[in-house]
N, C-alpha and C positions, 0 to 999 in steps of 0.2 A: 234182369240183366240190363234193361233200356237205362232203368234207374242208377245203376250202379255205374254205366259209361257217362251219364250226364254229371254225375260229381265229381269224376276222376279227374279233370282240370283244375277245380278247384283246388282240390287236395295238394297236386302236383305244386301248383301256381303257389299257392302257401308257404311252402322256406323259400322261394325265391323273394317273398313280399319281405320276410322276416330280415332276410339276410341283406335287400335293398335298404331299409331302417338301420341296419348296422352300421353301415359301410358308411352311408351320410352322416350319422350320429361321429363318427370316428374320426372321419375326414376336416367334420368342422372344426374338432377340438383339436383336432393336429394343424391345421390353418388358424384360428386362435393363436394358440403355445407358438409359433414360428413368425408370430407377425411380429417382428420388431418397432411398428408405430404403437403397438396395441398398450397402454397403463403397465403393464406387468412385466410383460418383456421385452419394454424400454429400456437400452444403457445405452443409448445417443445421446449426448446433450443437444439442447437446441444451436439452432443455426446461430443464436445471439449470444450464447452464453460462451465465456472465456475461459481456456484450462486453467488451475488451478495453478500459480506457481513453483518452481523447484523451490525447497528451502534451500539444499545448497548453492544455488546460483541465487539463492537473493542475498545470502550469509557472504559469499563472492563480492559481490555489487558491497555491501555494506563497507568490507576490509579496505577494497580500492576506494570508495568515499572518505572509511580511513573512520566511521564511527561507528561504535558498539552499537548493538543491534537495540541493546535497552534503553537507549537514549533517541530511540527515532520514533518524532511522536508523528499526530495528525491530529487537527482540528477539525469541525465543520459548523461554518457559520453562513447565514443566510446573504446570498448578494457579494460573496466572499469566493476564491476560488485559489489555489497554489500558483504559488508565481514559480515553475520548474526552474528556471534563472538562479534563483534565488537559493534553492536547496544546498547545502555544502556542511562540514564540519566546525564545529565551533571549538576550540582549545584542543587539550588532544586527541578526545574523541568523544567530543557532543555532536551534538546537532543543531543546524538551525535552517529556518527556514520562511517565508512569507506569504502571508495568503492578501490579496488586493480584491480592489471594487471598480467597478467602471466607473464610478464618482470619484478616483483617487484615494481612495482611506486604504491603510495599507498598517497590517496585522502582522506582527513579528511574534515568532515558536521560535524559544532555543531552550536546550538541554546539557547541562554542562554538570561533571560530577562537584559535589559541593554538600554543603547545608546551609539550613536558612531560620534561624532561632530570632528572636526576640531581640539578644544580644548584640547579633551580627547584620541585623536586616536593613538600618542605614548602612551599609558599609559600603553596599556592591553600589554601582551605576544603574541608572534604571532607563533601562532603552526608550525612545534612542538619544536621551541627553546624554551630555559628555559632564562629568563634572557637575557640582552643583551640590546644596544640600538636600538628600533624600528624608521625605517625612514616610512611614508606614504606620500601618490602619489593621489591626485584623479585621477581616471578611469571610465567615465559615472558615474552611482547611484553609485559605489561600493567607495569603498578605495583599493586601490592597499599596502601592508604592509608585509615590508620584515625584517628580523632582521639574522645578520648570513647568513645561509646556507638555512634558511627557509621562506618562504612568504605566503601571505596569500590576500584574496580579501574578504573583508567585507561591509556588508550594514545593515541600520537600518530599521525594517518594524514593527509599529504598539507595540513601546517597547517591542522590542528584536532584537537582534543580529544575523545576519546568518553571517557564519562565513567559509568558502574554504580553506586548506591550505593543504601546502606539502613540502616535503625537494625539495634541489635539483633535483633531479631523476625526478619530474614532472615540463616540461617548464611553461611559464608565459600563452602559448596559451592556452594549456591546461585545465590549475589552471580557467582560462577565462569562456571557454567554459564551464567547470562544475559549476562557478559562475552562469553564465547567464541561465543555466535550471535549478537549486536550485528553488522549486516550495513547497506548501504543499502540502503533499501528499492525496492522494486520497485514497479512501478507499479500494480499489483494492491494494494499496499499502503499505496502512495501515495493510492491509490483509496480506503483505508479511513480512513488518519489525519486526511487534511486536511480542512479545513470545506468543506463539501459547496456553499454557497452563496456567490457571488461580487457584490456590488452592480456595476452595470453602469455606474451615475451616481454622481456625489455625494449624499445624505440635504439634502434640504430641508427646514430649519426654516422654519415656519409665522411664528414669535414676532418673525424678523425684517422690517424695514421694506423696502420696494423702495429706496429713495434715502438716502441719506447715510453712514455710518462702519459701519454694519450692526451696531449696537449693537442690542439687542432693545425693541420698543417698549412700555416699564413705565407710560406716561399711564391716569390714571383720568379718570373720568366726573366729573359733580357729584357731589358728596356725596362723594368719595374712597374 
């Protein structure tokens, strides 16, 4: 009997050991599973990371710039950066745009609907001369086209024209290099070029009358 009362704790004490093992086994995977910092069940973006654009508010943004979406490129060239100033529509619904240096050299993107043959490739102006006679060069896909002081690197995609150019002040390598990453832009990028502010209404003028031709109301007082 002595014997049999000296084990009966242990025994007892036994599914509570069992069932303590459980319960922390349990607790930790459900602390894991709920930790929203933890690799798994992360859907926070970081504190640095930017949402994602609306399309339709960038497809907005593009209409009021007044250019098709397929004609809004982006370049990236070293020492180079977007002149926002600069960004606007070229013809009826190209694009164009400037990317600049702290040293002054200054890189012109326009997109304009078009083609560019063999035929027709002295024809156009070659930014930013005005006038003049154009020589071209094939260069891979591009046209290599200088006229003056100024040259330029063009190619046709899917009727239109992408278009590279620059004065002097920017070498041939260069002008190259910002050729050959001329990409469409992405919407991340789209996000940066376009005017950030869309009017919702029309702009009402004050100056005009309620009723008649809507000519603006120029009547003086006595005395004139």
């Amino acid at each position: 009997m002595i014997r049999a009362v000296r084990h009966l704790p242990l025994i007892l004490l036994l599914p509570l050991v069992l069932t303590g093992c459980g319960t922390e086994k349990a607790a930790s995977g459900a602390s894991g599973a709920s930790d929203p910092s933890g690799p798994a069940g992360s859907s926070k973006p970081s504190g640095s990371a930017r949402p994602a654009p609306d399309r339709s508010q960038l497809e907005a943004r593009a209409r009021y710039m007044q250019s098709a979406m397929e004609h809004i490129y982006a370049t990236d060239v070293d020492g180079y950066s977007l002149a926002k100033q600069s960004v606007g529509v070229s013809g009826g619904d190209g694009f164009s745009s400037a990317y600049v240096s702290k040293s002054g050299g200054r890189i012109q993107l326009g997109v304009d609907r078009g083609t560019l043959t063999e035929a027709n490739c002295a024809e156009r102006s070659v930014y930013p001369a005005e006038g003049g006679s154009v020589k071209c060069e094939r260069d891979g896909t591009f046209w290599y086209r200088t006229s003056g002081n100024a040259h330029e690197y063009a190619r046709a995609e899917d009727g239109h024209v992408v278009r590279i150019g620059a004065d002097g002040a920017v070498d041939r390598d260069t002008l190259r290099r910002a050729a050959n990453a001329a990409h469409h832009a992405d919407d991340r990028e789209l996000d940066e070029i376009l005017p950030q502010q869309v009017p919702t209404a029309p702009v009402e003028r004050g100056d005009l009358p309620p009723v008649g031709d809507g000519a603006p109301n120029n009547d003086v007082g006595v005395g004139g």
